[in-house]
N, C-alpha and C positions, 0 to 999 in steps of 0.2 A: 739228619733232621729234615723233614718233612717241608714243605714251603707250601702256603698256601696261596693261589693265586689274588692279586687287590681285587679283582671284580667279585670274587666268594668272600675274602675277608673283609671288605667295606660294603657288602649287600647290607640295605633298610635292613633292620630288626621290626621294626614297628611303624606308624602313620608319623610321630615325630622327625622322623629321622629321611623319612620320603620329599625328595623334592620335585619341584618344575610340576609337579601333577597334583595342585590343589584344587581343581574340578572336581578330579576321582576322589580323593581324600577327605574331601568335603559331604559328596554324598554318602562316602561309606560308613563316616561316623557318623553321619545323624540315623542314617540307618540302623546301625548297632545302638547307639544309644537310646531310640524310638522303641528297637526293637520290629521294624518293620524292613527284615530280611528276605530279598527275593528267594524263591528256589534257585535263579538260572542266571547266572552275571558273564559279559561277555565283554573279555578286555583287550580290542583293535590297538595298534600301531604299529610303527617301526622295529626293527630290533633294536635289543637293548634298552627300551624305554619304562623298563618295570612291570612290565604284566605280569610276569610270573611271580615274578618280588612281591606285585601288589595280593596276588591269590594266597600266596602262603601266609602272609602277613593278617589276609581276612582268617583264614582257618584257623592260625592261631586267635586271632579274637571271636572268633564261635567255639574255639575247647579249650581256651585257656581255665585252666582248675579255680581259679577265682568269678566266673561268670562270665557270660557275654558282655564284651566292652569292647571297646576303642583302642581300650590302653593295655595289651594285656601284658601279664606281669614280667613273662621269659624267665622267669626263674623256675617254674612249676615244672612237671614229667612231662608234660602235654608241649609245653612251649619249645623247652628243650629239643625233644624228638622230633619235632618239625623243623625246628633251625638245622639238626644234624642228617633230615632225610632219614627218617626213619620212625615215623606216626605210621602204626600201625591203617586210623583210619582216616589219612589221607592219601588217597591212592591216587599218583601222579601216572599219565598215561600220553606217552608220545604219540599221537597221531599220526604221524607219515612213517612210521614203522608199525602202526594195526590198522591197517588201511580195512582190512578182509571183514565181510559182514560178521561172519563166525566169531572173532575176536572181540566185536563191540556187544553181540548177545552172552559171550561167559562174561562180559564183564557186567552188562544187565542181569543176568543172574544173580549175581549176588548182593543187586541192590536192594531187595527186599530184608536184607537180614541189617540186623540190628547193630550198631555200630560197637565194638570190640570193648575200646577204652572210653572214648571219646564221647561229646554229647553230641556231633554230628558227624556221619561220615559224606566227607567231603571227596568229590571226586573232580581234578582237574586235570582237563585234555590241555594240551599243549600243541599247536599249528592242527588245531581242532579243523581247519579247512581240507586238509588233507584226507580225508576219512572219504569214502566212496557213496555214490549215492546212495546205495540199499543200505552201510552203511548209519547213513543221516534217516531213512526212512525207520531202522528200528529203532534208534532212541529218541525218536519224536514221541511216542505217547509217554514214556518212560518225561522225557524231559518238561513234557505240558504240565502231568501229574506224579511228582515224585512224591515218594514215602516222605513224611513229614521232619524224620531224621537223616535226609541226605538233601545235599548242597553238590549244584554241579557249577564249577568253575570255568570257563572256556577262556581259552588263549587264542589270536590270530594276528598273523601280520599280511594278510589278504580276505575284508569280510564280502567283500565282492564275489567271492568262491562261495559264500553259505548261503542255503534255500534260506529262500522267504520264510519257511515257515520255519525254519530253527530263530531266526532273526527276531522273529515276533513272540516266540517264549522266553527268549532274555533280554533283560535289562543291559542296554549295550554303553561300554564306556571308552571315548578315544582318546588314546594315551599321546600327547603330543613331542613332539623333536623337542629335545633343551638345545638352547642359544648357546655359541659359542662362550656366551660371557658366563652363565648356569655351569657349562663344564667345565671352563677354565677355573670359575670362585670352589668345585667342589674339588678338583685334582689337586691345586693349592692348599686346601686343609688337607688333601690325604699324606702329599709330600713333606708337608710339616710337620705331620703327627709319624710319621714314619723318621724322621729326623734326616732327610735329605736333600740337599741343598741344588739349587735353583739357580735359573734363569727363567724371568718371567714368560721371555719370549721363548721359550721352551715348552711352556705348557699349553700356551696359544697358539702354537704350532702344531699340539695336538689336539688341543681342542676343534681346533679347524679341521684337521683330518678325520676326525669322529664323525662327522657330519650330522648330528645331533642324536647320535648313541650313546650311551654314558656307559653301557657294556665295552663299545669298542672301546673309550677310551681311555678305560682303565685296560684294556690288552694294548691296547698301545704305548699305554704308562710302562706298562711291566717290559713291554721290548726296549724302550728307552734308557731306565735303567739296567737292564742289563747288558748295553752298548754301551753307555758313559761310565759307569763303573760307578765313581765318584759325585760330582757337580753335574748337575744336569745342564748343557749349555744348548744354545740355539743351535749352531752350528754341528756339532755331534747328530741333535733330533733332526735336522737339513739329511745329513746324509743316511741317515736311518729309516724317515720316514718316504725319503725322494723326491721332498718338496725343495723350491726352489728359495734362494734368497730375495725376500720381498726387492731389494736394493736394483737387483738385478732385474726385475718388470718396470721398476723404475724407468731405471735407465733408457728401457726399449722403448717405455711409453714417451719419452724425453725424444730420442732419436724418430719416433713417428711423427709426433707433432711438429718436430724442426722438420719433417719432411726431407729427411738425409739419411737416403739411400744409402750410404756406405757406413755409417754409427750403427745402421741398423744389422747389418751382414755381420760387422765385428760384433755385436750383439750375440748374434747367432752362433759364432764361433765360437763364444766364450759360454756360451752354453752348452755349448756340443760337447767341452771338454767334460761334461760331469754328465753325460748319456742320458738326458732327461726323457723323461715322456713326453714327447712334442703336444699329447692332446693336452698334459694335464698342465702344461706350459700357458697353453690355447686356455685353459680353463681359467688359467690365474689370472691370465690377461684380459679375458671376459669381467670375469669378476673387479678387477682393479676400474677398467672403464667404466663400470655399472654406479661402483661408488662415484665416480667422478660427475655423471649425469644424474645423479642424486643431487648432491655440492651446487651441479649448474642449477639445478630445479631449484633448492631449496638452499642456497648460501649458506645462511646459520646453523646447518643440520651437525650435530655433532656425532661422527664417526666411534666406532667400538676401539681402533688403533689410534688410542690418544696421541701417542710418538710419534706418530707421520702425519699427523692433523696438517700440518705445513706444506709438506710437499704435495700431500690429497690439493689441498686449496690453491697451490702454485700449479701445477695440472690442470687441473680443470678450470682456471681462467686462461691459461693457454692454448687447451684446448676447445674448438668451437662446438655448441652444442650438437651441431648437423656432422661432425666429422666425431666424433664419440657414439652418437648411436650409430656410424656408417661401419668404424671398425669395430663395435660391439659384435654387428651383424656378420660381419667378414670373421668374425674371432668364431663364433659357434659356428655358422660355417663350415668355415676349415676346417675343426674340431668333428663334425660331421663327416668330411671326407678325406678327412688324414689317411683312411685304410686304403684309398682308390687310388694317391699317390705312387710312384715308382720306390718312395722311403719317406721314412715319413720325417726327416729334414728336409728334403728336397721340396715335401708338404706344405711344412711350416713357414719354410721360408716364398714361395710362392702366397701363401697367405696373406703374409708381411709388404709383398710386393705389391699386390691387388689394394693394401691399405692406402698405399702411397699411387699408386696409376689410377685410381678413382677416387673420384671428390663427387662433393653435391655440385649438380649440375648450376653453373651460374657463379661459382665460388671463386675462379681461379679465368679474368680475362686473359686473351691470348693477346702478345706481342704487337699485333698487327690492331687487334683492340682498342689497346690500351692508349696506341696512340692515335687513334681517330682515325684511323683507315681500314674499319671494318668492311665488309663488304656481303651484300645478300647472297651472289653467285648468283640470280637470280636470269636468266639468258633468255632471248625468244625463241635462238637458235634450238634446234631439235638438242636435247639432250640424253646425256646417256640416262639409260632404262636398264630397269631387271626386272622380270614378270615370273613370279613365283609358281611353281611347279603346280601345289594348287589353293583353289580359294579360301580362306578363311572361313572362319563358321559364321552363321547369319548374324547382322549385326557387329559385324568388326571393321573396323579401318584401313584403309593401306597404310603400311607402313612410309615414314616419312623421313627425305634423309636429314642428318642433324643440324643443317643448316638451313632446313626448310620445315622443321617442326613446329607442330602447331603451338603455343603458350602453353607453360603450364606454372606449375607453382616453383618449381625447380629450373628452370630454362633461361640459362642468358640469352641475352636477345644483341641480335644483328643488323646491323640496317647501311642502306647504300648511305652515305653522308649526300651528298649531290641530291640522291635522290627526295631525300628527306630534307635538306634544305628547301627545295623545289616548292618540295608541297606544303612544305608551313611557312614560307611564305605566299604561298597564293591565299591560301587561312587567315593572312596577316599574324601568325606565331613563329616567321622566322627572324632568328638571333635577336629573340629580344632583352634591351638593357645589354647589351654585349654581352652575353653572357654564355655566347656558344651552342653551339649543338647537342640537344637534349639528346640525344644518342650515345651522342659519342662519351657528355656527361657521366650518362650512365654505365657506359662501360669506365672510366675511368675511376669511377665510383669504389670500381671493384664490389659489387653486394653480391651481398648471398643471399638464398632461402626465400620467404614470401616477402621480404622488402622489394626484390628484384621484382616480381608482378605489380606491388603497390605503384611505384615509379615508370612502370613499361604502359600502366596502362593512364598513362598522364601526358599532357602537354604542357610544356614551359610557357608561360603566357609573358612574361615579365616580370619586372622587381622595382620595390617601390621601397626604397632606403633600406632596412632591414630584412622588408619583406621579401620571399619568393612566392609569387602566384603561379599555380597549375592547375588545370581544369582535368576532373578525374569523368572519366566514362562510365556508365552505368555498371560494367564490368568490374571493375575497380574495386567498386565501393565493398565485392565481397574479401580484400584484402585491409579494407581500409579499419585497423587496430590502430588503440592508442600506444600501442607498443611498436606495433609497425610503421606507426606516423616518427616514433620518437629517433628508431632507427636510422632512417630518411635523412629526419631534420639534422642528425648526427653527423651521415657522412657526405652530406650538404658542409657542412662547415668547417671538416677536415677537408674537403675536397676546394674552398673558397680563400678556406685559410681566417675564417673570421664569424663573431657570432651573427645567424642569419634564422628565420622563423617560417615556417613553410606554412603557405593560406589556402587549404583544396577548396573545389569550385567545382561540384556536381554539374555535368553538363553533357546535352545530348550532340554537342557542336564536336565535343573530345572525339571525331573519329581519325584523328591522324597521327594515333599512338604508335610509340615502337610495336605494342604487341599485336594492333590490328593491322597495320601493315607485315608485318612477316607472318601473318596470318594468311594475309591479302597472298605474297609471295609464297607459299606454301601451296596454296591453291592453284596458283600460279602454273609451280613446279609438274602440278599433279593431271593437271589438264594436257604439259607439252607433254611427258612423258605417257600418256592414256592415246594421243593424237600419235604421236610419232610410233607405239605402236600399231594402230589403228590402220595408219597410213603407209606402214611398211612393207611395200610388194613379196616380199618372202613370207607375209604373215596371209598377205591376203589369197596368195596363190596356195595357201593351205587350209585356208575358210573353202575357197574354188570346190577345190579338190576333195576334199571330206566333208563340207559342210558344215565346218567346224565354225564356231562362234570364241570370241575373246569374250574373257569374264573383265570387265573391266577394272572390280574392288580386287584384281590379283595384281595389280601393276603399279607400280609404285618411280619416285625418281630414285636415281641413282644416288648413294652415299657416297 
């Protein structure tokens, strides 16, 4: 007994039975129904998404025996013989197998003749891109001006390959991807009407790997079943298709967040055991993170995998927004350079490792920080120097070491305490209200992201019961969000221990901020190091001696 494949036995019959493509469906019946049929229809998309389904489906509605319709009957000689491949007069024509001019003119030969059975002879190319130019140049007039009784059909899944001018004789229709949910609801009635039994997450496991082909996914049905035998279970499709168990990116994204190095290697391990694809591992992982920065964006959004809606939402308040798109970025990435690896575990897991030895800059104070004995490093003495091979292009900066960089939106800030006591109070803004050193504050703070700038570029003036007053600098003010104010006022209160409301105070007096002074020090750095090389007797004795000049934007302090 013969077996015929789900993707042939569940193809559309007709416009009813077509889904995910009521664009196309829509214009083609009013078409038939109007009566106002192009000569030349052109149906773009992916594979698998019905162009071919949708052409035969038109053909039978221009020769079904009952009339031009929408609806045609399938029971008639005309309908029949086109569901079984073999209408005389539609003649289906693989394109990347007649590429040769020669081939596309006998076929233009016999366009003039008159259709056999049929009321139109229909001719559909299939990866109609394929065809060479000479080619596309002989059935351009043929396709401008065809005999009144034939219909040319065109299939593609690249219309970026066809001339302009074929483009502009047909009526062009793009066939869209169906959504995981579109193939999981239509695999579901297949597997029920076929009377075999399920796991949801079986079919959703394929639906995912279809990538929005409803062909592939019905070839992937058919390998599933024939690897479970019986019940279709999640697990069986896990190792059939060689996807990974959701539970287990879980896990990993669990162990990245807690920032535990060693959860994460046993992670690794325990996926080594099942010889995954590291990239498509990398891909899951991208994708899981993606959903999460959704979640952060939009809280109330509700997710396609109702079942994990829990853990999605415990994740992503876990995770920080700025550390979710850091390893989204490290995830494709990696996923990019997995082949340049020594193997591509050794790959993945340096991936994994870059998630956790990089953060957003400003997120994680150091030790020495935290307890108020930062320090600029800032020296009079000659410092080390490195002067770069050669100049940058016009218009570039020297590089600056990380302790002497200039502010940015991402950059904790450093500062001598001494020093910066000094100077605010000569301002009259030192320790005011006992309230400590706005430096050291802010490194205690621990913030992250453009809060950290909101606050660098401020001075603590004082507190007045409730209140904390800081005077922000013209600088500033392009930080200053009600979002980023509420931030602030947040880890103001965690950091005080008590409810406290924060009073800014535009002002051109604000120059003795963290951020213009390690500004100031940066400058600083960059002058001793431009002077110390300048003034170097082995540099000058080789200006002497060649005539040579230092580029000064090549020099930079030492990191």
């Amino acid at each position: 007994m013969s077996y015929l494949a789900l993707a042939r036995k569940w193809r559309p019959r007709n416009f009813e039975e077509l889904a995910g493509q009521e664009h196309v469906m829509r214009a083609l019946v009013n078409a038939l129904q109007t009566g106002r049929v192009h000569h030349a229809f052109l149906f773009t998309g992916t594979r698998g998404v019905g162009k071919t389904t949708i052409a035969r489906i038109l053909a039978k509605s221009l020769n079904c025996e009952t009339g031009v319709t929408p609806t045609p009957c399938g029971q008639c000689s005309a309908c029949r013989e086109i569901d079984e491949g073999r209408f005389v007069d539609l003649i289906e024509v693989d394109a990347a197998s007649r590429t040769k001019v020669d081939d596309t003119r006998e076929l233009l030969d016999n366009v003039q003749y008159a259709p056999a059975r049929g009321r139109y002879k229909v001719y559909l190319i299939d990866e109609v891109h394929m065809l060479s130019t000479h080619s596309f140049n002989a059935l351009l007039k043929t396709l401008e001006e065809p005999p009144p009784h034939v219909k040319f059909l065109l299939a593609t899944t690249d219309p970026q390959k066809l001339p302009v001018t074929v483009l502009s004789r047909c009526l062009q229709f793009s066939l869209k991807r169906f959504t995981p949910g579109m193939v999981f609801n239509r695999l579901t009635e297949i597997v029920q009407a076929e009377n075999i039994e399920f796991e949801p997450e079986a079919l959703r496991l394929v639906a995912r790997a279809a990538q929005g082909s409803m062909r592939d996914a019905l070839s992937l049905l058919d390998q599933v079943i024939a690897f479970c035998g019986g019940t279709l279970t999640a697990a069986d499709t896990r190792k059939i298709l060689g996807t990974l168990d959701r539970a287990q990116v879980f896990t990993l994204v669990d162990a990245l967040v807690a920032r535990d190095a060693r959860r994460v290697l046993d992670c690794v391990s325990e996926l080594d055991e099942q010889a995954p694809d590291y990239g498509e591992v990398l891909a899951e992982l991208a994708a899981l993170l993606q959903k999460l920065a959704l979640l952060q964006a939009v809280p109330d959004l509700q997710l396609d995998e109702a079942e994990d809606q829990e853990i999605y939402r415990r994740l992503a308040a876990a995770l920080s927004p700025e550390d979710a798109q850091l390893f989204y970025q490290f995830a494709i990435l990696g996923r990019r350079d997995l082949e340049l690896a020594p193997d591509t575990r050794a790959g993945f897991e340096m991936t994994l490792l870059r998630m956790l030895a990089f953060g957003v800059a400003g997120e994680r104070a150091t030790g020495e920080q935290t307890a108020g004995a930062a320090s600029s490093r800032v020296s009079a003495a000659t410092p080390a120097v490195r002067a770069r091979g050669a100049a940058p292009a016009a218009g570039g900066t020297a590089m600056a070491a990380a302790s002497g960089q200039p502010a940015s939106a991402n950059t904790h800030l450093t500062a001598d305490p001494g020093r910066d006591a000094d100077r605010g109070t000569a301002q009259g803004h030192g320790d005011p209200g006992g309230m400590g050193d706005w430096t050291r504050m802010i490194a205690a703070m621990n913030l992250r992201g453009p809060v950290t700038q909101l606050a660098a570029h401020c001075i603590l003036t004082g507190r007045d019961g409730n209140t904390v007053k800081l005077l922000l600098d013209a600088n500033g003010e392009l930080f200053r969000t009600a979002a980023l104010e509420e931030k602030l006022t947040q880890a103001m209160c965690d950091h005080l221990g008590e409810k406290v409301r924060l009073e800014f105070t535009v002002s051109t007096e604000a120059k003795n901020t963290p951020a213009n002074r390690q500004r100031i020090a940066a400058d600083d750095r960059l002058q001793a190091a431009r002077a110390s090389i300048q003034n170097d007797p082995n540099v000058q004795a080789m200006q002497d001696m060649f005539g040579a000049s230092v580029n000064p934007e090549s020099i930079g302090p030492a990191d």
